[in-house]
Every structure is written in C-alpha cells, then in structure tokens.
DODRENPA-565800 format. One record per residue: z, y, x of N, C-alpha, C in turn; residue number from 0. Coordinates in steps of 0.1 Angstrom, whole numbers, plus 5000, padded with zeros to 4 digits. Last residue first. Layout:
BEGIN
FIDREN_n.Z_n.Y_n.X_ca.Z_ca.Y_ca.X_c.Z_c.Y_c.X_resi
FIDREN_Z_Y_X_Z_Y_X_Z_Y_X_NUM
...
END
This chain:
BEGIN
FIDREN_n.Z_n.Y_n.X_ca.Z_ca.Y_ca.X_c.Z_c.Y_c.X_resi
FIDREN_5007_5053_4991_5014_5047_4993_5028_5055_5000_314
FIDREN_4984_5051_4962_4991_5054_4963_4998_5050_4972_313
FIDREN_4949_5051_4953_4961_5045_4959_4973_5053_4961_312
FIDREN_4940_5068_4920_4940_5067_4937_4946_5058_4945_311
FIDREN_4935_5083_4891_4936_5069_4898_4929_5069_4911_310
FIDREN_4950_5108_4881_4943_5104_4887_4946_5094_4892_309
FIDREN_4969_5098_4849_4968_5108_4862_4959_5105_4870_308
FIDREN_4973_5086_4825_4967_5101_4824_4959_5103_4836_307
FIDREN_4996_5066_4829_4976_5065_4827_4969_5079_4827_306
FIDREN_5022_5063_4833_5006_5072_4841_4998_5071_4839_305
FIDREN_5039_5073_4803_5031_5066_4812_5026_5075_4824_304
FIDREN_5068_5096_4804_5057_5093_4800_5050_5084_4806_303
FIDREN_5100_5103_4797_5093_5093_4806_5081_5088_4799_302
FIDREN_5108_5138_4787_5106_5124_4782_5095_5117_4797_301
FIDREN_5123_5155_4818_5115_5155_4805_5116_5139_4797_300
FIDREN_5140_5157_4841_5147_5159_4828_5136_5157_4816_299
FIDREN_5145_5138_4869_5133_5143_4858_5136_5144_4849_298
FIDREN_5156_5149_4900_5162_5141_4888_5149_5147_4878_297
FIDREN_5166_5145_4930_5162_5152_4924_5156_5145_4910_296
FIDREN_5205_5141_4951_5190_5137_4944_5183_5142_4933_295
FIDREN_5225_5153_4951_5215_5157_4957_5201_5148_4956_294
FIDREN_5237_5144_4925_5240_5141_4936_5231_5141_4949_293
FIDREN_5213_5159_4906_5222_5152_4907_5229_5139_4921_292
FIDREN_5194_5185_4896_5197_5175_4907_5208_5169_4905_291
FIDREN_5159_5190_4878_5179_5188_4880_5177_5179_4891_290
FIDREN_5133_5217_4881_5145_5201_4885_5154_5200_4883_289
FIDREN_5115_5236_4864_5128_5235_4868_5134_5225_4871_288
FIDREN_5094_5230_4850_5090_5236_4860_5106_5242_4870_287
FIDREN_5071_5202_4839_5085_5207_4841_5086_5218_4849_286
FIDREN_5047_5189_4834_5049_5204_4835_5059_5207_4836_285
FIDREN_5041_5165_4844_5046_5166_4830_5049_5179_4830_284
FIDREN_5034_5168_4870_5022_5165_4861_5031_5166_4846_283
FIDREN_5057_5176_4880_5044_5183_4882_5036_5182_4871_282
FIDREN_5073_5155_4886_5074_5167_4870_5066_5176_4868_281
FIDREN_5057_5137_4897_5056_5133_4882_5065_5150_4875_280
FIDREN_5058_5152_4923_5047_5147_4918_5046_5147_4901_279
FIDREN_5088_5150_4926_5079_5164_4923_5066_5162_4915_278
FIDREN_5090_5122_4928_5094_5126_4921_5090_5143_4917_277
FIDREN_5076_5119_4953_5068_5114_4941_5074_5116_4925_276
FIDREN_5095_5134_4969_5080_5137_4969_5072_5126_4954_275
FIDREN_5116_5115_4968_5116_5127_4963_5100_5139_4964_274
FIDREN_5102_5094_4979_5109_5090_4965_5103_5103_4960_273
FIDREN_5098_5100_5003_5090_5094_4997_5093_5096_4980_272
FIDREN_5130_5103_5014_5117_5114_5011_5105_5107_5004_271
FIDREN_5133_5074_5008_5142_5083_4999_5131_5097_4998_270
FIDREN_5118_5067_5033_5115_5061_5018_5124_5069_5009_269
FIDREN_5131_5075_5052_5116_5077_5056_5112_5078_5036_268
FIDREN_5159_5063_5050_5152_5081_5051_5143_5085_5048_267
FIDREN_5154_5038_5060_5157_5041_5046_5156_5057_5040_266
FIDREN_5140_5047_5084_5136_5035_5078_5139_5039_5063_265
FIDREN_5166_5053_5093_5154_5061_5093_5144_5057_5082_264
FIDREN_5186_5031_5091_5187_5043_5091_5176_5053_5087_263
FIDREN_5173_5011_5106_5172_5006_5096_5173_5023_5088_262
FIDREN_5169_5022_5133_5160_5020_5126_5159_5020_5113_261
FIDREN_5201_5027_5139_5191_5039_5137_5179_5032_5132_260
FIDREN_5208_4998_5139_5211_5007_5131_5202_5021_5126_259
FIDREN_5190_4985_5159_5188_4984_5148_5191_4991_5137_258
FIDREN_5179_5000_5183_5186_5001_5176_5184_5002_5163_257
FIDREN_5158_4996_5205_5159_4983_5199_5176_4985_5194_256
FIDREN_5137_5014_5213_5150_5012_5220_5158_5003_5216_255
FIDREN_5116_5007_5192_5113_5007_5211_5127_5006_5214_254
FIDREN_5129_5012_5167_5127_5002_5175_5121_4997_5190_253
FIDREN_5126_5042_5175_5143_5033_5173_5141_5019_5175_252
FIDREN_5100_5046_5174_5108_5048_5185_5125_5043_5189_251
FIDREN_5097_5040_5149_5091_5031_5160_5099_5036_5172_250
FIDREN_5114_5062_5133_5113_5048_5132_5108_5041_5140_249
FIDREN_5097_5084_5145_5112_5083_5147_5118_5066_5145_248
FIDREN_5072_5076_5134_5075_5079_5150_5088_5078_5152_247
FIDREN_5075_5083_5108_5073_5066_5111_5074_5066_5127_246
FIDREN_5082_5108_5110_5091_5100_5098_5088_5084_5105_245
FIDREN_5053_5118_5112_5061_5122_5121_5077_5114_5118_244
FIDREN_5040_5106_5090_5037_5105_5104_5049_5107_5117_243
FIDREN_5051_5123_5070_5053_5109_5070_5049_5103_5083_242
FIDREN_5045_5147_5078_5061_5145_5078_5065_5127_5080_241
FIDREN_5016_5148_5073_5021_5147_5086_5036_5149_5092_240
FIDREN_5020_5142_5047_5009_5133_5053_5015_5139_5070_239
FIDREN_5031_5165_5031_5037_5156_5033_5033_5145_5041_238
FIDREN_5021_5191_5032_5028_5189_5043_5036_5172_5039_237
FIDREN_5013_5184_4997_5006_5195_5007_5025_5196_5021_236
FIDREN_4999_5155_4988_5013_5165_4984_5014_5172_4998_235
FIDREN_4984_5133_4990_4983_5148_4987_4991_5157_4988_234
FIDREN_5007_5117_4997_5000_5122_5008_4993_5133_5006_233
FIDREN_5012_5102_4978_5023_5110_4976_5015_5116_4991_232
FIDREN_4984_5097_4953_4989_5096_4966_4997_5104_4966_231
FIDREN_4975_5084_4919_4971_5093_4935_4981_5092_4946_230
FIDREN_4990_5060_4905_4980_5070_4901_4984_5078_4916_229
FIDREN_4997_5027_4914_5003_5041_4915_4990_5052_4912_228
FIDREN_4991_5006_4928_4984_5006_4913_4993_5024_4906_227
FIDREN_4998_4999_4949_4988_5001_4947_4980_5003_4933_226
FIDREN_5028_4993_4947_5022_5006_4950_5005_5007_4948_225
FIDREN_5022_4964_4936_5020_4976_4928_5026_4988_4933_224
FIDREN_5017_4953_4958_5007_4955_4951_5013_4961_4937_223
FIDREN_5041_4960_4971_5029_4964_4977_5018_4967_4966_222
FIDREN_5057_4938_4966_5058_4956_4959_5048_4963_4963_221
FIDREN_5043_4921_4977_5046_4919_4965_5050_4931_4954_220
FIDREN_5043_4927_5005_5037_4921_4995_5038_4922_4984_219
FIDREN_5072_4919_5007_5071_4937_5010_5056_4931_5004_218
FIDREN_5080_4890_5000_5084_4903_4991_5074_4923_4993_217
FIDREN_5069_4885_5027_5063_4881_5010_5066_4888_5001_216
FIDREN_5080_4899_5047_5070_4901_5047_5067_4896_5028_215
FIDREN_5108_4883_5044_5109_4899_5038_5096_4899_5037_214
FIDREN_5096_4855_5046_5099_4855_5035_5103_4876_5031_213
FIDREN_5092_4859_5075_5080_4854_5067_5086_4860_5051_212
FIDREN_5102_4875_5099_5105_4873_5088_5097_4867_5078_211
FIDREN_5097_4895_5118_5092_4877_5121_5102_4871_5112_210
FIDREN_5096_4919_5124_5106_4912_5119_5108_4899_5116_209
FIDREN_5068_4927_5125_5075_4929_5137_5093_4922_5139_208
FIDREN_5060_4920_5100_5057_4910_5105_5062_4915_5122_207
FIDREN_5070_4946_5088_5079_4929_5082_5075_4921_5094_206
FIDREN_5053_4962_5102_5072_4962_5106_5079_4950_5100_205
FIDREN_5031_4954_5090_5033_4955_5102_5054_4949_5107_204
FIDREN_5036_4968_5065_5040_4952_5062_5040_4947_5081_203
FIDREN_5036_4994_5069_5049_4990_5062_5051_4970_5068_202
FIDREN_5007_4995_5079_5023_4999_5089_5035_4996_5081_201
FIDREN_4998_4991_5056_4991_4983_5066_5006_4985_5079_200
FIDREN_5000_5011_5043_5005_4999_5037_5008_4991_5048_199
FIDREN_4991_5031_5055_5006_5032_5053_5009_5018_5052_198
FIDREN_4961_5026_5056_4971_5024_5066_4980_5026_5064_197
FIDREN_4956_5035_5026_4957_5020_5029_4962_5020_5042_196
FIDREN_4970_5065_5029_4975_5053_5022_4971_5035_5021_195
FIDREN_4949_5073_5045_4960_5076_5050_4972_5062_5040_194
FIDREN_4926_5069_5028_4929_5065_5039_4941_5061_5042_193
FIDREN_4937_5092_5012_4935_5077_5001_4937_5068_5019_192
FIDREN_4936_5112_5028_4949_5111_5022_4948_5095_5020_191
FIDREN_4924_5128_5054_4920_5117_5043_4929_5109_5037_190
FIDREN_4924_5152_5067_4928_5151_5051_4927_5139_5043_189
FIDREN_4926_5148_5093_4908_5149_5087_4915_5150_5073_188
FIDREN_4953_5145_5100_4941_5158_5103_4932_5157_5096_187
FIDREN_4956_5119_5092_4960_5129_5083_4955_5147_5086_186
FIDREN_4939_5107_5103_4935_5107_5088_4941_5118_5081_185
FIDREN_4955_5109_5126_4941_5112_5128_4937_5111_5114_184
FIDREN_4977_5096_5119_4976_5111_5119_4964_5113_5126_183
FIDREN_4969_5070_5111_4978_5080_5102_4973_5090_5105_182
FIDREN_4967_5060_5140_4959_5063_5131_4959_5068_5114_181
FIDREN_4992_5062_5152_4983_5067_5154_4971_5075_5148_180
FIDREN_5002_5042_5135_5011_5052_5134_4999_5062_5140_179
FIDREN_4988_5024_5148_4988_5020_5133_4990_5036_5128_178
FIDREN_4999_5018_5169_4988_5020_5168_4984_5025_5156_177
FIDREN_5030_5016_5168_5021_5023_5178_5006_5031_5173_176
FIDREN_5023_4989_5160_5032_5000_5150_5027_5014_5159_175
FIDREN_5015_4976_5181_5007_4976_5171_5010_4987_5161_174
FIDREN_5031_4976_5201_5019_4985_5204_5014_4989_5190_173
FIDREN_5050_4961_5188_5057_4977_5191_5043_4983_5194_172
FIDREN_5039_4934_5189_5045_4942_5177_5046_4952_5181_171
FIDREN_5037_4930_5214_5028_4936_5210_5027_4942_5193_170
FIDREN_5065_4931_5224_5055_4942_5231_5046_4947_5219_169
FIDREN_5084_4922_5193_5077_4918_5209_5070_4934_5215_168
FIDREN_5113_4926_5177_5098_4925_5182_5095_4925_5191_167
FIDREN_5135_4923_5171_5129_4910_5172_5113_4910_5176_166
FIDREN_5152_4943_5166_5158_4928_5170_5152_4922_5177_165
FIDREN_5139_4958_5152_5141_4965_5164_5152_4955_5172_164
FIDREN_5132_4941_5129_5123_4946_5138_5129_4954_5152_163
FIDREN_5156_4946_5116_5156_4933_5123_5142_4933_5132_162
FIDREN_5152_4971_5110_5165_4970_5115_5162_4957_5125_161
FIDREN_5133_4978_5093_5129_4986_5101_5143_4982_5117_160
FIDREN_5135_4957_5073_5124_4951_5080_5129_4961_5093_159
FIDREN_5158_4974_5058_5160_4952_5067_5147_4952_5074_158
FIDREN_5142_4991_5051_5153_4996_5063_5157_4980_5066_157
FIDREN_5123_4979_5033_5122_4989_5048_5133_4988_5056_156
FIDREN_5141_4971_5010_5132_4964_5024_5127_4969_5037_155
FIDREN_5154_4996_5003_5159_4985_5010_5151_4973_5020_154
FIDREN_5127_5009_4996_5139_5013_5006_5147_5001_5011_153
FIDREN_5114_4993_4975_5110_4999_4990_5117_5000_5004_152
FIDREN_5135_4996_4956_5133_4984_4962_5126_4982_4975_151
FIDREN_5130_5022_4950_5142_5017_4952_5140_5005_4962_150
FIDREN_5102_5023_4945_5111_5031_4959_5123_5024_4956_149
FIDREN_5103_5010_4923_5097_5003_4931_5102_5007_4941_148
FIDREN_5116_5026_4904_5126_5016_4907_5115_5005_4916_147
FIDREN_5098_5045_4903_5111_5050_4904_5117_5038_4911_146
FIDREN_5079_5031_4887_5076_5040_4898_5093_5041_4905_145
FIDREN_5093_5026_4861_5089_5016_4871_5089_5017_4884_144
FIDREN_5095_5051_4852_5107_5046_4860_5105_5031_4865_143
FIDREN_5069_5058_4847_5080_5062_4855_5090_5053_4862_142
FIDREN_5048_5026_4839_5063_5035_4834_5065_5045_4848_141
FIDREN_5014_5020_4843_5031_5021_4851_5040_5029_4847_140
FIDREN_4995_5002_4819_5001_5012_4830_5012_5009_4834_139
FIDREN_4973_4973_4819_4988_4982_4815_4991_4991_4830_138
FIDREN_4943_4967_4810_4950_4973_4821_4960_4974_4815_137
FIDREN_4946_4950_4772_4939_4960_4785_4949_4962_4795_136
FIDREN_4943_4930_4748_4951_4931_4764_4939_4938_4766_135
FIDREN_4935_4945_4719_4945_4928_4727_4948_4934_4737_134
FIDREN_4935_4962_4696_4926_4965_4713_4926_4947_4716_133
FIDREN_4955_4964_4674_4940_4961_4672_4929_4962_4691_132
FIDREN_4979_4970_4698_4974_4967_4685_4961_4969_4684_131
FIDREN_4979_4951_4733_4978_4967_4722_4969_4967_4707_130
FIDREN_4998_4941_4761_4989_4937_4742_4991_4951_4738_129
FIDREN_4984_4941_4794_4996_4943_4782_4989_4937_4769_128
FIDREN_4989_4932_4824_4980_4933_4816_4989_4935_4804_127
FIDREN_5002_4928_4851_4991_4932_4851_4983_4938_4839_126
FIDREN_5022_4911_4844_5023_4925_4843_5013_4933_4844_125
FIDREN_5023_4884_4850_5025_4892_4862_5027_4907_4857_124
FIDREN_5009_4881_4825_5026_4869_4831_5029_4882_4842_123
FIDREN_4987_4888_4822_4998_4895_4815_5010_4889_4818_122
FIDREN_4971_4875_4843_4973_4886_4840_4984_4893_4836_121
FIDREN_4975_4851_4830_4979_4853_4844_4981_4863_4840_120
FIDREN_4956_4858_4809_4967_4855_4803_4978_4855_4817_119
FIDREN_4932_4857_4825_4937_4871_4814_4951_4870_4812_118
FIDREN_4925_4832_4827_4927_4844_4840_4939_4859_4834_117
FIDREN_4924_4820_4806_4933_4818_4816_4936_4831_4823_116
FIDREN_4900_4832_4799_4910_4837_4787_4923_4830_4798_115
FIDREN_4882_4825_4817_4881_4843_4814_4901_4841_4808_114
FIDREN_4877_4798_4813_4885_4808_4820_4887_4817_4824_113
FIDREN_4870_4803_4784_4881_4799_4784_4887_4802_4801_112
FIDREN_4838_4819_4779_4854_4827_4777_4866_4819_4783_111
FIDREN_4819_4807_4806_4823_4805_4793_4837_4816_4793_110
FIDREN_4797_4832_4825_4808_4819_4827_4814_4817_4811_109
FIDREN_4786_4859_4835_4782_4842_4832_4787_4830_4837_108
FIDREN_4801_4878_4840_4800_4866_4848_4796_4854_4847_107
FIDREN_4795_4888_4818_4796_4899_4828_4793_4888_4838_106
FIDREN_4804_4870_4792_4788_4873_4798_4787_4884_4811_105
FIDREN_4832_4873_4799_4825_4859_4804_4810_4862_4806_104
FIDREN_4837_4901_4793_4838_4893_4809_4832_4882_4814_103
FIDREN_4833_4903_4765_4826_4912_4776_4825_4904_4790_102
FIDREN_4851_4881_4758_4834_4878_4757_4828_4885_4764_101
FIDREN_4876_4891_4768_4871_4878_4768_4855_4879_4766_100
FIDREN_4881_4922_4777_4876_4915_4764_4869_4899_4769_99
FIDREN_4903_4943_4782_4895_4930_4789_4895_4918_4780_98
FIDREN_4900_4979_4785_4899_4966_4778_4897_4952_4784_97
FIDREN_4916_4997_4803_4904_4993_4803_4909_4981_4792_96
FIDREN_4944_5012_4805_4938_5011_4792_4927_5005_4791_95
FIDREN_4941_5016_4844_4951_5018_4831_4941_5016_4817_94
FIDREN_4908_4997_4854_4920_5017_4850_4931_5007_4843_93
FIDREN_4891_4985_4873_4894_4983_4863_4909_4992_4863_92
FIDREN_4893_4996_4900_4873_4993_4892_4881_4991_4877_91
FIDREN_4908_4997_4917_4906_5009_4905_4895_5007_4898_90
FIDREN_4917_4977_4930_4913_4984_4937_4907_4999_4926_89
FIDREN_4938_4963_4915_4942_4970_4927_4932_4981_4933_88
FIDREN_4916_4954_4894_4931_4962_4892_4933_4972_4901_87
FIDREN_4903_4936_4909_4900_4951_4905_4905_4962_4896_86
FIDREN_4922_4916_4918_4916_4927_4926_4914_4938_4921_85
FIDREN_4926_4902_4892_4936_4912_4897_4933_4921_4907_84
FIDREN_4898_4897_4889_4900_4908_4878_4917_4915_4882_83
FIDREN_4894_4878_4911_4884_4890_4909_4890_4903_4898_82
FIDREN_4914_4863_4906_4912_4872_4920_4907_4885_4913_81
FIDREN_4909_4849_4879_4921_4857_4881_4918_4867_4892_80
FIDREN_4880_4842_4888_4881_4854_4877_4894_4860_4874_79
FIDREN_4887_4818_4903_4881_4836_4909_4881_4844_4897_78
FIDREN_4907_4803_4887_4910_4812_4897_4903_4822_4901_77
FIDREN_4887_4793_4866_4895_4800_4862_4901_4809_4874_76
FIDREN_4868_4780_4889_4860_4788_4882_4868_4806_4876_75
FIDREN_4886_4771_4917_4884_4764_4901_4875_4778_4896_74
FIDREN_4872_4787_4945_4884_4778_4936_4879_4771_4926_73
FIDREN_4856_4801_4958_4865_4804_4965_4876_4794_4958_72
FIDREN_4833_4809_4942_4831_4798_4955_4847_4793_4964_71
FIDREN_4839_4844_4944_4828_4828_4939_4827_4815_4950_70
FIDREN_4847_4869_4955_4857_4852_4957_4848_4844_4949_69
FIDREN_4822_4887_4957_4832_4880_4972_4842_4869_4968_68
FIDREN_4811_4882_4932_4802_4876_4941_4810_4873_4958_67
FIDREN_4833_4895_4916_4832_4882_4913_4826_4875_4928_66
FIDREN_4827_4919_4930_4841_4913_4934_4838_4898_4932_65
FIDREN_4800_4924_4917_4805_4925_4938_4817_4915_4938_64
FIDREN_4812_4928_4889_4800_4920_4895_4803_4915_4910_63
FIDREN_4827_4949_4896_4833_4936_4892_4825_4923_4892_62
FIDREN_4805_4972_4901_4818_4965_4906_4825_4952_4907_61
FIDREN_4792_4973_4879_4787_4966_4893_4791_4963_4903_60
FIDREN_4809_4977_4858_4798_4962_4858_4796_4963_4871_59
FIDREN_4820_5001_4868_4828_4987_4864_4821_4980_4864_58
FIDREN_4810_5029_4878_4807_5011_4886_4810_5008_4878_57
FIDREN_4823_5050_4868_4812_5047_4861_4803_5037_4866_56
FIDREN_4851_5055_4877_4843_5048_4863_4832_5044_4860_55
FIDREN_4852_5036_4907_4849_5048_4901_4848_5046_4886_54
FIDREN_4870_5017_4932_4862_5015_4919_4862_5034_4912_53
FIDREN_4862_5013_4967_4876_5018_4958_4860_5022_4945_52
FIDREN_4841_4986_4978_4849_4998_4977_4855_4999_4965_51
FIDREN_4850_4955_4989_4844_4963_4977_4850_4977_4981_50
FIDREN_4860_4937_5008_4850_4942_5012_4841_4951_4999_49
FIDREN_4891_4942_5017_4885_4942_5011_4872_4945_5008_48
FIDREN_4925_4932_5034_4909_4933_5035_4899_4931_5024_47
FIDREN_4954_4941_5047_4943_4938_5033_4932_4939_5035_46
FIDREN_4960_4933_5072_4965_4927_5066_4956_4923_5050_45
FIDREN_4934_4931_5101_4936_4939_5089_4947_4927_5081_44
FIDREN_4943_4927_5132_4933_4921_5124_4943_4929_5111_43
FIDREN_4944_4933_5168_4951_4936_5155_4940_4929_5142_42
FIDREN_4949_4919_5198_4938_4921_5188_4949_4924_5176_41
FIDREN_4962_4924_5232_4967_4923_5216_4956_4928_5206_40
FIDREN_4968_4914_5263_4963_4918_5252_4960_4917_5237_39
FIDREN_4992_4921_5289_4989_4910_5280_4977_4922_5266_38
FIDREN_5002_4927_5320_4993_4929_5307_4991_4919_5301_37
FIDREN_5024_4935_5346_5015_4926_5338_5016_4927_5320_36
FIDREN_5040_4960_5352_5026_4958_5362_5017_4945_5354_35
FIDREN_5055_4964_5323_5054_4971_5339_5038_4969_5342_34
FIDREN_5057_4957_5302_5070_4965_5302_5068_4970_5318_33
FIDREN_5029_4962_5280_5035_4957_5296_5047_4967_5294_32
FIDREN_4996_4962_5262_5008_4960_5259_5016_4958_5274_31
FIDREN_4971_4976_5251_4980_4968_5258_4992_4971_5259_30
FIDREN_4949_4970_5225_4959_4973_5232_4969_4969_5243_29
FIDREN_4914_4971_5215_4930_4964_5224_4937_4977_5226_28
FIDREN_4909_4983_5179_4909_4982_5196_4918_4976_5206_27
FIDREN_4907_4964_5151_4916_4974_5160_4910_4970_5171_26
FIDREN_4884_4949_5133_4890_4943_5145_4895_4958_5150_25
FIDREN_4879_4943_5095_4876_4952_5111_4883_4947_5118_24
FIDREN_4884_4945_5071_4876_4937_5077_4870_4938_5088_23
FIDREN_4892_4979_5070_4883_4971_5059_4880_4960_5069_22
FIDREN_4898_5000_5089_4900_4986_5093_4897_4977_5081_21
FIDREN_4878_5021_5112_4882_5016_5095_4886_5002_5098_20
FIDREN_4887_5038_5133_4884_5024_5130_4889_5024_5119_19
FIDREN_4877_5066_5147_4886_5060_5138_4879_5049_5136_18
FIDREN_4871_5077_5184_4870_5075_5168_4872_5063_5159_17
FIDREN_4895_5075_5201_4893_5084_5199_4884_5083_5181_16
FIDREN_4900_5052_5223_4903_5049_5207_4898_5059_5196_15
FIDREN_4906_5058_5251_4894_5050_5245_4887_5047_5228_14
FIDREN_4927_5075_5249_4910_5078_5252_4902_5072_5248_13
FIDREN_4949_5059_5240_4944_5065_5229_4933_5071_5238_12
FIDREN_4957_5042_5261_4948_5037_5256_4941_5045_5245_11
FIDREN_4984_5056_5270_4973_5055_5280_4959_5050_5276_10
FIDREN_4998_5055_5248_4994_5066_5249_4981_5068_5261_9
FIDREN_5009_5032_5251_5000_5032_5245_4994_5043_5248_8
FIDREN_5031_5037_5270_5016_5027_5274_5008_5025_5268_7
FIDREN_5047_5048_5259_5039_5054_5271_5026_5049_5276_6
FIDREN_5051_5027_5237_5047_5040_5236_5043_5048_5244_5
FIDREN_5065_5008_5254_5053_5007_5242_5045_5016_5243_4
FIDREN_5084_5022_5267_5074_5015_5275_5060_5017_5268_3
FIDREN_5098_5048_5239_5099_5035_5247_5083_5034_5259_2
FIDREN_5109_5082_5241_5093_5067_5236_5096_5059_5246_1
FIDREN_5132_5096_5224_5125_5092_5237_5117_5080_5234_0
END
C-alpha cells in the first residue's frame, strides 16, 4: 500500500513527463503533504559531472575537459589526483591504460612531480597497480572484489533502508519517490547506463533519508567502485524493471515506516543484484552450468579479471 508520499507524488508525475537528466541539473518540485499543507522540495544531483562517459578514442580530449573542470580547484598536485581519479570513474581512463608520468605532465602542462603525487594516491586507494616493465596503469577488478562489494552493499542498504523508514521526512519519501520514477522511464526507453547513474543516485538518497552522515560516507565510498564495474547488471534482459519494481517495495516500507520490512527488502533488493551479476560473470567466462550452494549461485571457473569486458557503469 503507497503511503501519503506516494499518492501525492503520483499527482505531480503530469508535469514531469520528460526526463530530467540530472548531470548538474535541478529535479522538478515536488510536493510533499501528509494533507492540506505543502511544503516544496528541490532535489539537487548527488554526482555531478560535467564530462561525458569516456570512449577510447577521447582520452586526450577527455582528460584535457576534466583537467579544465577541477583547474583552479587546489594545489596543482590535487586537480591531477581529481582529474585522473575522475577519469577512472568515468571510463576516459580503462582497466590497463598506462599512466605515464611524462605523457600526463605534457597532456597538462604541468611538471611530472605532481603528476607522480597524484599517481602514487592513486595506487594507495587501489585505483592504480604496478606491472612489470609498464609501472602503474588502471588496475582492474578481481571477481571476487565484485563479489565482496555486494556483500558490503547489502548490509549498508538494509541499515540505510531500516533507519530511513525511522527517520525520513516527507521530503525524503518524495524524493525516493522520485528518483524511483525515473528508473522506469529509463528503463522503458532501455537506457540501462542511465538507469545506473540514477540507481546510484537512489541508493545514497536512502543514506541521506537516514540522516546518517557517516552510513552516507561509506555508501560513497563503495559507490565508487561500483562505478568502475565493466557494464551494467540492467542489461541483463528483465532485470531493469525487477529493480524498479524491488525499490517500490522498499519505499513503500518506508512510507509505512517499517523498519524491519525495509531493511528486509532492502537486503533482497541487493542479494538479487548479486545473483544477476553473478550470471553476468559466468556468462562472460563461458561457463555454461552453475553450482549452487546454499541456494546461492556459485562460479565454478578460474577468477579472471574484468578488464576484458565492456566498460560501462555499473549499478
């Protein structure tokens, strides 16, 4: 049953009809009323990025753009950390790209040393690896990195999806509302990669419906390496309108402000997730038989990188 939120949003989806990219964008009002008085609720993007998603054959013009949005923004050494962890995140720079001190400094006309800072951040965080005769390029993502990010997913979800149905307000609930909305208008049009920067955008929502500062910093923080996941578990043919339908049960538990059932779903929501990304990878390793083990679905081959696989968002 749809809470107030939810009836009352449904009175504003006319107006909302085409899609708001939210790259640095302002959401439509919403309003919000448990009756006869309104309050109004601006939404503002959590990730904002004014580069598009990187292709191979941008990287200089790309990373060029990036430099030119955080210049200005620190110490010299800082925007060339942003700029080169950005373009991680956003795929201008792959799995196995090289990051060659002298390529980057004349890319940015700027000396190697805080090129060679930046880089070395880099490889603290994981961002970046050593490889014989190469040095540091992009490092990929193990499987079971993948594996043990849903882990950690799940748990945060279901504390955010729990203490959220605690502690949110009206316009928290419009906003998840909203958010959820715009999923399945992306997920009609097929726009899967879409579909995955709003996921994000609705995960960390529910931290900040949990008026949690410190779960929000963590869900952050796994965040950016779902974002470094090869393609989308949204390609995956009926899964973009299960996940939709998966986050409505979830908002709806916090409309009625059961924590249990939220957190519940919540951890549901993310286990299917799992096992959809786990098809995914035996897919691409050709397996063509699953083990299961305690009804969970299990990858019997060798644990290959993903550098192979198409580079997409993933959420």
């Amino acid at each position: 049953m749809v809470g107030p939120a939810g009836r009352l949003w449904e009175s504003v989806l006319d107006s909302a009809h085409g899609r708001e990219r939210l790259s640095g964008g302002i959401a439509p009002r919403v309003i919000c009323s448990t009756r006869p008085v309104y309050s109004m609720y601006i939404m503002r993007t959590a990730y904002n990025t004014a580069v598009p998603r990187g292709k191979p054959t941008d990287q200089p013009s790309g990373l060029r753009a990036l430099w030119q949005a955080h210049a200005g923004s620190g110490a010299v050494a800082d925007v060339a950390y942003a700029t080169l962890r950005q373009a991680v995140l956003t795929g201008h720079l792959r799995p196995g790209d090289r990051l060659g001190e002298e390529q980057l400094a004349r890319a940015f006309g700027v000396s190697r040393t805080p090129i060679r800072e930046a880089i070395f951040r880099l490889e603290a965080e994981h961002f970046a690896s050593r490889v014989d005769r190469r040095g540091l390029v992009v490092r990929s993502i193990s499987e079971d990195e993948v594996l043990g990010v849903y882990t950690v997913r799940a748990a945060l979800d279901q504390l955010a999806a729990s203490l959220a149905a605690q502690q949110a307000t009206m316009p928290d609930r419009a906003r998840l509302h909203w958010l959820n909305e715009q999923l399945k208008v992306a997920a009609e049009r097929g726009e899967h990669g879409y579909m995955a920067d709003l996921n994000i955008q609705f995960h960390e929502a529910m931290c900040e419906a949990a008026h949690n500062e410190m779960l929000l910093h963590f869900m952050r923080e796994i965040h950016d390496w779902v974002r470094r996941f090869p393609e989308t578990t949204f390609s995956r043919p009926g899964r973009a309108s299960a996940a939709v339908a998966e986050h409505r049960a979830i908002v709806e538990a916090i409309d009625c402000g059961d924590a249990d059932e939220a957190g519940r779903m919540a951890a549901a929501h993310m286990s299917r997730a799992r096992e959809v990304r786990l098809a995914m990878i035996r897919d691409a390793a050709g397996e063509r038989e699953p083990r299961s083990v305690n009804g969970v679905l299990c990858d019997t081959t060798p644990r290959p990188s993903l550098t192979s696989a198409r580079r997409s968002t993933n959420r």
